[in-house]
Phi, psi and omega in degrees: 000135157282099199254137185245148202227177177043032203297292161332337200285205207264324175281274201340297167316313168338288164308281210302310200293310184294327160317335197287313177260004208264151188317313198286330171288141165238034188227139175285156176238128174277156154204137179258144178207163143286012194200076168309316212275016175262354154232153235240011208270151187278154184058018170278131169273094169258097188249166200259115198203150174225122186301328178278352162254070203324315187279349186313300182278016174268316194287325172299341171275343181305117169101336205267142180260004190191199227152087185263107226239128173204124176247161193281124174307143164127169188331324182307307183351291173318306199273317159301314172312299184293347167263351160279329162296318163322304150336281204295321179300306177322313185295332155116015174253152203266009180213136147248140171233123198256112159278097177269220178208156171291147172094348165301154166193160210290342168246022153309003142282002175253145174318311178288001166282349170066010196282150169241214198259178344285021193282302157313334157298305173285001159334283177312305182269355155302335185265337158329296180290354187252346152325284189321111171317317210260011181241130155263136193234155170241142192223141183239131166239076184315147163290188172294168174276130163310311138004318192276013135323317169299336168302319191270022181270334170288354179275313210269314170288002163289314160116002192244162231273122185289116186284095178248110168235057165234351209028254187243019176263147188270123147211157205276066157324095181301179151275104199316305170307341177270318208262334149313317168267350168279319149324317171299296175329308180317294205257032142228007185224113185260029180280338180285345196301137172093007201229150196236111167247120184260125174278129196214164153245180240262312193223197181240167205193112179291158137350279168314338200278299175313320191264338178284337176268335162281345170339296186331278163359280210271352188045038157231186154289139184213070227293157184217122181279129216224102180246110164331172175272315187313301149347295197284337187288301187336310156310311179269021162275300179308324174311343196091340161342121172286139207273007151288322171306298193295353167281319162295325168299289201273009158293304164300276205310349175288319176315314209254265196336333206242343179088001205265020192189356186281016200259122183298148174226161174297348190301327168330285191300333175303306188316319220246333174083034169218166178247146194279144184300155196268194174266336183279341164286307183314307197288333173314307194270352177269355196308348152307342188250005172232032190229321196321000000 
């Protein structure tokens, strides 16, 4: 059996889908959620589990050979990711294939690396999984999602100035579905076993860069508003953000701000034998979601 976790998400759905249809699985599939009844996909084992609850995951785990592990971005990330790997070793399965972040690496929690989240949450369980005797593993560290273009769509259908705290700095924004099939591969195909792939898409692309293609897109103008990291902590203070996250948030965006991620990397296309969609495809096939 196959459990795919963060199943609702924004990737996870990706997986659950492809999985579903795709030729090559011969094992049923589980998904955990706090909400089972949101997902829809047919012949899916939906179950109700919670990363803050042990015994929820001793039972979802039960029976499973593999694990495709995506925790809700934020601080939580460390303490959940180790309680599902716990769970799933206790269960005896033998493969996580892990949604990490760029820029991760098993010591990027530590302070004198200066490193910020999300690179650092995910730290701990990468070095879990490269720990575990009995498990193989894959761990994917995707660029930003192209996706996260949708936090500006009430802005945009609205007529007010798309929020950039990144400034003119580029990264090769992926696409949540490439990054989906690739996970799929990860956990039927064990030529991946052992390997941390940082995921991109095909060129790097600013903000501003971003907000000019959907202009394009809507055949309007779409004014952007430009925020310092001061500015930007401030902002995500005002958001309710506890201000050590938001201090980790606009620390990972000086990476992007600095060019420090802008460099593409190949692995989409080795895996998948396609070269991965650009941002401008993504907004081509979501453009409903800046007009509603």
């Amino acid at each position: 059996m196959i459990l795919i976790t963060g199943a609702t998400g924004t990737v996870g759905h990706h997986v659950l889908e492809l999985l579903s249809t795709d030729p090559l699985r011969r094992e049923p599939l589980r998904a955990i959620s706090r909400q089972p009844d949101r997902i829809s996909v047919a012949g899916v084992d939906a179950v109700a589990a919670d990363l803050d609850d042990p015994p929820t995951l001793a039972a979802a785990t039960e029976g499973v050979r593999a694990v495709f592990l995506a925790t809700a971005p934020g601080p939580t990330i460390p303490d959940h990711d180790l309680a599902l790997i716990t769970a799933a070793v206790r269960a005896g399965v033998t493969k996580i294939v892990k949604l990490s972040a760029i820029g991760t690496t098993p010591e990027s929690d530590q302070p004198d690396l200066g490193s910020h989240a999300p690179a650092g949450w995910h730290a701990p369980g990468e070095r879990a999984l490269a720990g575990a005797d009995t498990l193989r593993w894959v761990s994917l560290r995707p660029a930003s999602f192209a996706s996260n273009a949708l936090s500006w769509a009430d802005d945009i259908r609205a007529g007010r100035p798309v929020i950039n705290t990144t400034g003119n700095g580029a990264m090769p924004v992926i696409d949540p579905a490439d990054i989906a099939a690739v996970a799929v591969r990860a956990l039927l195909d064990d030529r991946l076993d052992g390997t941390a792939l940082t995921l991109t898409g095909p060129a790097p692309i600013s903000v501003p860069e971003q907000v000019a293609v959907l202009a394009d897109l809507l055949g309007r103008r779409i004014p952007v508003t430009d925020l310092t990291s001061e500015e930007s902590r401030r902002h995500y203070l005002d958001q309710g953000w506890p201000t050590a996250v938001a201090e980790e948030i606009v620390g990972s965006q000086l990476a992007v701000r600095e060019g420090r991620h802008a460099r593409p990397t190949a692995a989409v296309a080795e895996v998948l034998g396609r070269p991965g969609a650009d941002f401008a495809g993504w907004a081509a096939r979501n453009r409903s979601a800046f007009t509603g």
